[in-house]
C-alpha positions as protocol buffer text, in pm:
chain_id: "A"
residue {
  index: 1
  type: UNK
  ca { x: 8022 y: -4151 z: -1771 }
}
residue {
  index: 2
  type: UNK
  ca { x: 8314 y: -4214 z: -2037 }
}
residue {
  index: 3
  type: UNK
  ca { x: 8255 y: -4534 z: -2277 }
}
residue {
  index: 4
  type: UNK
  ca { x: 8555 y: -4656 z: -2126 }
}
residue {
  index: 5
  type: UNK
  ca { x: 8440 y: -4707 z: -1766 }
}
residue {
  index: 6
  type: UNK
  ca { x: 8081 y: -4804 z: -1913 }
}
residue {
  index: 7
  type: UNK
  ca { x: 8310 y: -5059 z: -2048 }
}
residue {
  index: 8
  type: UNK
  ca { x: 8451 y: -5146 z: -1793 }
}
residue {
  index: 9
  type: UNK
  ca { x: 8218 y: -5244 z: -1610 }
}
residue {
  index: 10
  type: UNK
  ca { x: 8060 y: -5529 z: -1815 }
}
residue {
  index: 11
  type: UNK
  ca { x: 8146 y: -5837 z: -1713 }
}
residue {
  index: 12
  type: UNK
  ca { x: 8221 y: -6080 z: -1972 }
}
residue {
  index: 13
  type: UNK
  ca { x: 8155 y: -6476 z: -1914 }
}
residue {
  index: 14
  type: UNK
  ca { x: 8340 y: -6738 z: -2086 }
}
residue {
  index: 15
  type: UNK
  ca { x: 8336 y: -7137 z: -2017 }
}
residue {
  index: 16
  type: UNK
  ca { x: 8623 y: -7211 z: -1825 }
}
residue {
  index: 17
  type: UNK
  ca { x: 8724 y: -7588 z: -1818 }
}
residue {
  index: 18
  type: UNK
  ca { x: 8753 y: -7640 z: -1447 }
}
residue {
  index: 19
  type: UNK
  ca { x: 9063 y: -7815 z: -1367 }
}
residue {
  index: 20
  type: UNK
  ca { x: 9043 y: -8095 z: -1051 }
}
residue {
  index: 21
  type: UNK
  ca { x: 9347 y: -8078 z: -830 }
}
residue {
  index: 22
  type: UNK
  ca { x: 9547 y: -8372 z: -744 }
}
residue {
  index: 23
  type: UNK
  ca { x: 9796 y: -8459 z: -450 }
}
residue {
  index: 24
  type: UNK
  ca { x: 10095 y: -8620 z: -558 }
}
residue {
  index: 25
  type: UNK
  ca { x: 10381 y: -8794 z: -405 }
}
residue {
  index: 26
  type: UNK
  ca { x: 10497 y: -8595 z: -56 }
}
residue {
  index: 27
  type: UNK
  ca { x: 10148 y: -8351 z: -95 }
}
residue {
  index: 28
  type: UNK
  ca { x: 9960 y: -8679 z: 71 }
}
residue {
  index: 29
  type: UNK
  ca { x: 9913 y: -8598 z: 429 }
}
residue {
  index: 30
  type: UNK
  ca { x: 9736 y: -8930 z: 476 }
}
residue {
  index: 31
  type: UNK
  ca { x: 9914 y: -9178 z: 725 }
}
residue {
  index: 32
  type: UNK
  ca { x: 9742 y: -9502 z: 572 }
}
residue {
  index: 33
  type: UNK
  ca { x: 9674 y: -9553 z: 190 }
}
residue {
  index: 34
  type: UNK
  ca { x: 9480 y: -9761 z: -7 }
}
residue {
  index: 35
  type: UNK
  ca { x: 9715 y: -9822 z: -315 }
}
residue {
  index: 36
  type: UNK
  ca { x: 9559 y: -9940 z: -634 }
}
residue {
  index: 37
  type: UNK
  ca { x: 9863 y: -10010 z: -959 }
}
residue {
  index: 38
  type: UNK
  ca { x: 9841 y: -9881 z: -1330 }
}
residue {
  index: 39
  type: UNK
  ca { x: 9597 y: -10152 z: -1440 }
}
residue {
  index: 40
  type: UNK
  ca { x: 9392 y: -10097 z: -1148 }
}
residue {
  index: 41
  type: UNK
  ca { x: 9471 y: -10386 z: -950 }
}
residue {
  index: 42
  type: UNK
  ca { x: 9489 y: -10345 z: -585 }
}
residue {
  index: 43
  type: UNK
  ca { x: 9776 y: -10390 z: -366 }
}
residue {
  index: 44
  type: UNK
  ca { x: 9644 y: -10341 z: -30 }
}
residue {
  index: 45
  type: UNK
  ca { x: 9650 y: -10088 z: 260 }
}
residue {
  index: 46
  type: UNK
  ca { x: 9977 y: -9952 z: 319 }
}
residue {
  index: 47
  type: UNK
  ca { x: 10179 y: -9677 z: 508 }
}
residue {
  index: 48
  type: UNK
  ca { x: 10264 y: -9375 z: 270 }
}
residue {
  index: 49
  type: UNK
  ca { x: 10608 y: -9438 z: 329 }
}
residue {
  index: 50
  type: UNK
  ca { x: 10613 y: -9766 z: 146 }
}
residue {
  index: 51
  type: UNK
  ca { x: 10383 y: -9642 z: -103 }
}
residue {
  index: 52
  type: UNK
  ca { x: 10623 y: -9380 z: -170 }
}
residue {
  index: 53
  type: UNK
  ca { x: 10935 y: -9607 z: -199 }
}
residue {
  index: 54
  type: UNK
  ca { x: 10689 y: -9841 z: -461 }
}
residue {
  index: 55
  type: UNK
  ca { x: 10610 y: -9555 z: -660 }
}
residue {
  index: 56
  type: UNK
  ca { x: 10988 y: -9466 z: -684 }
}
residue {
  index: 57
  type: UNK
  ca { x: 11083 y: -9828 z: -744 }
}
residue {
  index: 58
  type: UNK
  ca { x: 10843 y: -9828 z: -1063 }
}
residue {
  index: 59
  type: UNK
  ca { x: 10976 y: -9493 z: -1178 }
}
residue {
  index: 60
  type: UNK
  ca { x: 10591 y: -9378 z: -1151 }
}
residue {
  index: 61
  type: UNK
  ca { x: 10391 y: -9126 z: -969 }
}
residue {
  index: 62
  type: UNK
  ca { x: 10148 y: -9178 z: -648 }
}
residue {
  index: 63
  type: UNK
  ca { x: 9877 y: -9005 z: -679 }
}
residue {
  index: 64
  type: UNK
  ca { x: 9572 y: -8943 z: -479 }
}
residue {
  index: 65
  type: UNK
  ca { x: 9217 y: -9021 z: -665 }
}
residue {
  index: 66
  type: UNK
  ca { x: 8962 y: -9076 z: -398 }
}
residue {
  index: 67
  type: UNK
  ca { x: 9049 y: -8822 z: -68 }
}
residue {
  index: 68
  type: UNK
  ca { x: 8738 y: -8909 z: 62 }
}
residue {
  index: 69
  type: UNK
  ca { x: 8755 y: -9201 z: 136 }
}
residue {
  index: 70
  type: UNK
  ca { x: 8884 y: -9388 z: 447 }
}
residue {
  index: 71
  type: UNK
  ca { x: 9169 y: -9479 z: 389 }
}
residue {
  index: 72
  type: UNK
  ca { x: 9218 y: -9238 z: 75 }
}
residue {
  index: 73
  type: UNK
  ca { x: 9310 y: -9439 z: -271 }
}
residue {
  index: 74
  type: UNK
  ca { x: 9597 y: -9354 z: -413 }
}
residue {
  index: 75
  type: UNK
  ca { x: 9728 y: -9517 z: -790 }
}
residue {
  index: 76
  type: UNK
  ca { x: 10088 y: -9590 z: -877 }
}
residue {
  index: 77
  type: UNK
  ca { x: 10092 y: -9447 z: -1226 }
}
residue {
  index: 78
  type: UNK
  ca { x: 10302 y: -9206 z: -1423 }
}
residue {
  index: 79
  type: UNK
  ca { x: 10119 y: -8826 z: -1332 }
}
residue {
  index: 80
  type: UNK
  ca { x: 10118 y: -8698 z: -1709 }
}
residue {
  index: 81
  type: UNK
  ca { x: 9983 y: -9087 z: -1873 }
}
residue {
  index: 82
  type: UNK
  ca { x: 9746 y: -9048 z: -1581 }
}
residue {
  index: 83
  type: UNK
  ca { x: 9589 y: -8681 z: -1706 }
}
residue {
  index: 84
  type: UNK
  ca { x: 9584 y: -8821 z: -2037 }
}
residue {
  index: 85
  type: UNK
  ca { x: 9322 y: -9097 z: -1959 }
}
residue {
  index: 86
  type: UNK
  ca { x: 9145 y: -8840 z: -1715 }
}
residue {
  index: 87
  type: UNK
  ca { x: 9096 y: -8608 z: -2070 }
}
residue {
  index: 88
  type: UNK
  ca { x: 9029 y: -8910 z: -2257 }
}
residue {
  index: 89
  type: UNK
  ca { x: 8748 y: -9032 z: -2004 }
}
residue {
  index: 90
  type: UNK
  ca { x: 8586 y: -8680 z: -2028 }
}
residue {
  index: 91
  type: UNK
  ca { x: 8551 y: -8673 z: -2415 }
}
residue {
  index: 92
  type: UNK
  ca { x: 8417 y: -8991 z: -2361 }
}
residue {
  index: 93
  type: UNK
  ca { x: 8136 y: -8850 z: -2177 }
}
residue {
  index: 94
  type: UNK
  ca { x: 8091 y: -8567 z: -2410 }
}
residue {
  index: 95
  type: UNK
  ca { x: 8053 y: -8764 z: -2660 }
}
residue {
  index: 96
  type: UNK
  ca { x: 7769 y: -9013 z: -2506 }
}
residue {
  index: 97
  type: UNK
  ca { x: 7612 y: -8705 z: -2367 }
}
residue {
  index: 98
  type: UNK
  ca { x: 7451 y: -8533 z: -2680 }
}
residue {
  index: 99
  type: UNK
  ca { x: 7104 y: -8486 z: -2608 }
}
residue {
  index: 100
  type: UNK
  ca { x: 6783 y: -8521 z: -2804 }
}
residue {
  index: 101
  type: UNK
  ca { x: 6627 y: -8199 z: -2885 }
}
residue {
  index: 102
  type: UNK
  ca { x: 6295 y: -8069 z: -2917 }
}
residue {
  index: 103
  type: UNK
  ca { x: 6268 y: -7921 z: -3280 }
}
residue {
  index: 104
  type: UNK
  ca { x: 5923 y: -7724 z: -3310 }
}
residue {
  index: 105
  type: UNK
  ca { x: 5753 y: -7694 z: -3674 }
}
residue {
  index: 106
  type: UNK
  ca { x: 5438 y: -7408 z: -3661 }
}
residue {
  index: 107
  type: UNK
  ca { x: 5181 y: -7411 z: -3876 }
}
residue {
  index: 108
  type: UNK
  ca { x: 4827 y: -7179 z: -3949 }
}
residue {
  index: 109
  type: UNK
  ca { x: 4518 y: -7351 z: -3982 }
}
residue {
  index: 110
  type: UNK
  ca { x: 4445 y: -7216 z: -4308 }
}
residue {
  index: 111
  type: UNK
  ca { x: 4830 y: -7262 z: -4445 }
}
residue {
  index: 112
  type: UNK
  ca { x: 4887 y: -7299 z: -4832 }
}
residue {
  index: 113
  type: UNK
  ca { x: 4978 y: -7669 z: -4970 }
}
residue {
  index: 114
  type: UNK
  ca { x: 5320 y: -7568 z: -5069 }
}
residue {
  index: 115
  type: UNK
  ca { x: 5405 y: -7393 z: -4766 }
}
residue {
  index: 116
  type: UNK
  ca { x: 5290 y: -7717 z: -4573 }
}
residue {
  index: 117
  type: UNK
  ca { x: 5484 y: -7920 z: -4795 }
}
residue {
  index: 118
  type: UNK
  ca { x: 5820 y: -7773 z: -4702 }
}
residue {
  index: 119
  type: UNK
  ca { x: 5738 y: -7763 z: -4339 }
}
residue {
  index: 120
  type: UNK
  ca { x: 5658 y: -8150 z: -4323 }
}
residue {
  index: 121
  type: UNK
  ca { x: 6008 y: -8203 z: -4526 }
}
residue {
  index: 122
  type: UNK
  ca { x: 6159 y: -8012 z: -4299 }
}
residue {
  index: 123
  type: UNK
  ca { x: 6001 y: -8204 z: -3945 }
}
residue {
  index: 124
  type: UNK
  ca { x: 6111 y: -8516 z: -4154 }
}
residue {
  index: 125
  type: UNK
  ca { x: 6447 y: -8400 z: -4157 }
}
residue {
  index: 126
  type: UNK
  ca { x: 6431 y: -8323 z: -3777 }
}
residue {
  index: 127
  type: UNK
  ca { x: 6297 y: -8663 z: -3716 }
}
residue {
  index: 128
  type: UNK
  ca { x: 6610 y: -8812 z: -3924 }
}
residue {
  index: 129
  type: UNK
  ca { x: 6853 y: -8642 z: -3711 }
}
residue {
  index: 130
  type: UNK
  ca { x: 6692 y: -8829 z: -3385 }
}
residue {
  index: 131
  type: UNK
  ca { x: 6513 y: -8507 z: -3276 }
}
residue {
  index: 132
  type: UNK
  ca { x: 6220 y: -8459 z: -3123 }
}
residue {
  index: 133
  type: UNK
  ca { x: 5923 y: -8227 z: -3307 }
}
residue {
  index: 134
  type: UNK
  ca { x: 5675 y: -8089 z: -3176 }
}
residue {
  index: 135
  type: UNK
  ca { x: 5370 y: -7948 z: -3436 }
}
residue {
  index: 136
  type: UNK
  ca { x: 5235 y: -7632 z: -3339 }
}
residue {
  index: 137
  type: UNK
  ca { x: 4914 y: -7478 z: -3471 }
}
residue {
  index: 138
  type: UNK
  ca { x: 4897 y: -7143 z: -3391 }
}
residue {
  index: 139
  type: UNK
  ca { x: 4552 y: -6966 z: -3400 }
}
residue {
  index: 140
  type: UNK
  ca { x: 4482 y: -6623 z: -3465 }
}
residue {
  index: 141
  type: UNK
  ca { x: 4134 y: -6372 z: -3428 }
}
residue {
  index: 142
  type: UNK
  ca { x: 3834 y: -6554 z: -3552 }
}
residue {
  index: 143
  type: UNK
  ca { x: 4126 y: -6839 z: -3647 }
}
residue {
  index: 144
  type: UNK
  ca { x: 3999 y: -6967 z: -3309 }
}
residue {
  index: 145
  type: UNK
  ca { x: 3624 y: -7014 z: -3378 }
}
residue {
  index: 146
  type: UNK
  ca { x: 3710 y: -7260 z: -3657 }
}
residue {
  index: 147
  type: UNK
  ca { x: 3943 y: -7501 z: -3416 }
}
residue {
  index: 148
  type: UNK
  ca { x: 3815 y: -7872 z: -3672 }
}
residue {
  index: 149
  type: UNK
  ca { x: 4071 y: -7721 z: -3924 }
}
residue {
  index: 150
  type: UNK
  ca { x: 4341 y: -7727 z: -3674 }
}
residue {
  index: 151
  type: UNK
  ca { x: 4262 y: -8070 z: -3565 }
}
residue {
  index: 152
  type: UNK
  ca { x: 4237 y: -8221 z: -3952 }
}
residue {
  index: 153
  type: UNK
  ca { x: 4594 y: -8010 z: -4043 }
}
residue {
  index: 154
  type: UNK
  ca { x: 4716 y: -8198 z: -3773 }
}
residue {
  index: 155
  type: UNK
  ca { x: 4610 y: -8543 z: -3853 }
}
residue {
  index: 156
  type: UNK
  ca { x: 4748 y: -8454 z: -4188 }
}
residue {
  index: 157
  type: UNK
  ca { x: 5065 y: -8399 z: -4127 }
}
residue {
  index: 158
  type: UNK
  ca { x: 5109 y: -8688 z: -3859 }
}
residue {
  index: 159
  type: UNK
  ca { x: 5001 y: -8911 z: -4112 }
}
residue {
  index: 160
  type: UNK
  ca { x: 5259 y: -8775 z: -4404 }
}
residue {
  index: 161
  type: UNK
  ca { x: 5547 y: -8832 z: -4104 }
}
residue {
  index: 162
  type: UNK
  ca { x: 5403 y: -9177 z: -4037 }
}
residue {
  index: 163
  type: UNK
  ca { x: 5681 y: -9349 z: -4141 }
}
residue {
  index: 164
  type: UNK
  ca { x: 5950 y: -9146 z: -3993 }
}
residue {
  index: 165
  type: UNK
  ca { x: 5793 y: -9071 z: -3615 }
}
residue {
  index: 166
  type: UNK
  ca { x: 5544 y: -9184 z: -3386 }
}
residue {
  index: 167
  type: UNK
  ca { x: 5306 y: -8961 z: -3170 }
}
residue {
  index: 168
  type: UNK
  ca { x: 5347 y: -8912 z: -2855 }
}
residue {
  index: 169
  type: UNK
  ca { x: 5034 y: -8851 z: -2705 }
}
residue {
  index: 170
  type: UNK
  ca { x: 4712 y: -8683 z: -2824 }
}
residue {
  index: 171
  type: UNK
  ca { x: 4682 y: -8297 z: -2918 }
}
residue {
  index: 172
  type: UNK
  ca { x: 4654 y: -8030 z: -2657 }
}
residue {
  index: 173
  type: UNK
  ca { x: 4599 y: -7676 z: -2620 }
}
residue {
  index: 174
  type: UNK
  ca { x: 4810 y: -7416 z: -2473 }
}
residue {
  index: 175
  type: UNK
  ca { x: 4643 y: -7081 z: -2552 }
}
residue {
  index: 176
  type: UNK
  ca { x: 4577 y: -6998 z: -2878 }
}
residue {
  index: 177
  type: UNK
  ca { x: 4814 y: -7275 z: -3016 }
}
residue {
  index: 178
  type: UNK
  ca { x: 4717 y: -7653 z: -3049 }
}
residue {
  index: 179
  type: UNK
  ca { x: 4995 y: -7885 z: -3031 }
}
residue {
  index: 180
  type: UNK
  ca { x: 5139 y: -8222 z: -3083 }
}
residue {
  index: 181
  type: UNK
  ca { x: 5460 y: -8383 z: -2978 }
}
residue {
  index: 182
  type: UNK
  ca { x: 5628 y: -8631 z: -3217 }
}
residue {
  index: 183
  type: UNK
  ca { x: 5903 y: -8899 z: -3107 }
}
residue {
  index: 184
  type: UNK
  ca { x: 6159 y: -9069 z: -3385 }
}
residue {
  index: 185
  type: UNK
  ca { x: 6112 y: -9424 z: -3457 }
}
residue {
  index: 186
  type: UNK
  ca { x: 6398 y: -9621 z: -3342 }
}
């Protein structure tokens, strides 16, 4: 098989910002409208016809924003102000949507002081960013038969990030590892 057609066929995803479709003016097949104005005010139920002939009157646009529902809405606005505000609403929600993440900061139960002093600076600056961090202790061969230093590494650090987080529950083992979840104050 040539590169080329090996090439071929990989398919390649990319995000696609998925347009929504919206009936204007004569596209409305619906008989009775609800018709709402720019501001959002309400103007009643209404044949299309008149609708139409409102629209026209205010040099504006009717456009269908709820199909679904009986009658279907429709909003006397200009079509290109009105995709502007639909944009604008949808950065909006970007921008309230950012999500808290789970940072996680691992440790050995026999680390040195220096290399435990950069982690902890480092799940501090987590913990400033409004993140979530979880301390892992991870346990290896006869590690495991010495489990008290895990527990008193632990303590250790969550009192050093005292003052920056709060814990969120009590230490639990997964495995080999023994972890602890830590929330931002605030």
């Amino acid at each position: 098989m040539s590169l080329r057609l090996k090439f071929d066929k990989i398919s390649f995803r990319r995000k696609v910002k998925i347009k929504r479709y919206y009936k204007l003016n004569q596209n409305i097949r619906a008989e009775q409208v609800r018709v709402v104005d720019e501001k959002g005010a309400q103007l009643g139920v209404m044949p299309i016809g008149e609708a139409l002939f409102r629209a026209r009157q205010q040099g504006a646009d009717l456009i269908e924003v709820a199909p679904d529902a009986k009658p279907p809405v429709c909003k006397i606005i200009d079509f290109k102000k009105f995709k502007y505000q639909e944009d604008k609403k949808q950065r909006e929600g970007k921008k309230k949507g950012l999500k808290q993440e789970t940072k996680e900061v691992r440790f050995t139960p026999f680390i040195a002081q220096n290399d435990f002093d950069i982690r902890i600076n480092k799940a501090k600056e987590f913990l400033k960013e409004k993140n979530r961090v979880k301390l892992t202790v991870r346990f290896v061969g006869r590690q495991l038969s010495r489990q008290e230093f895990g527990h008193k590494l632990l303590e250790k650090a969550i009192d050093q990030l005292k003052d920056v987080s709060k814990k969120d529950g009590e230490p639990k083992w997964q495995g080999r590892l023994l972890t602890v979840n830590l929330k931002p104050l605030g």
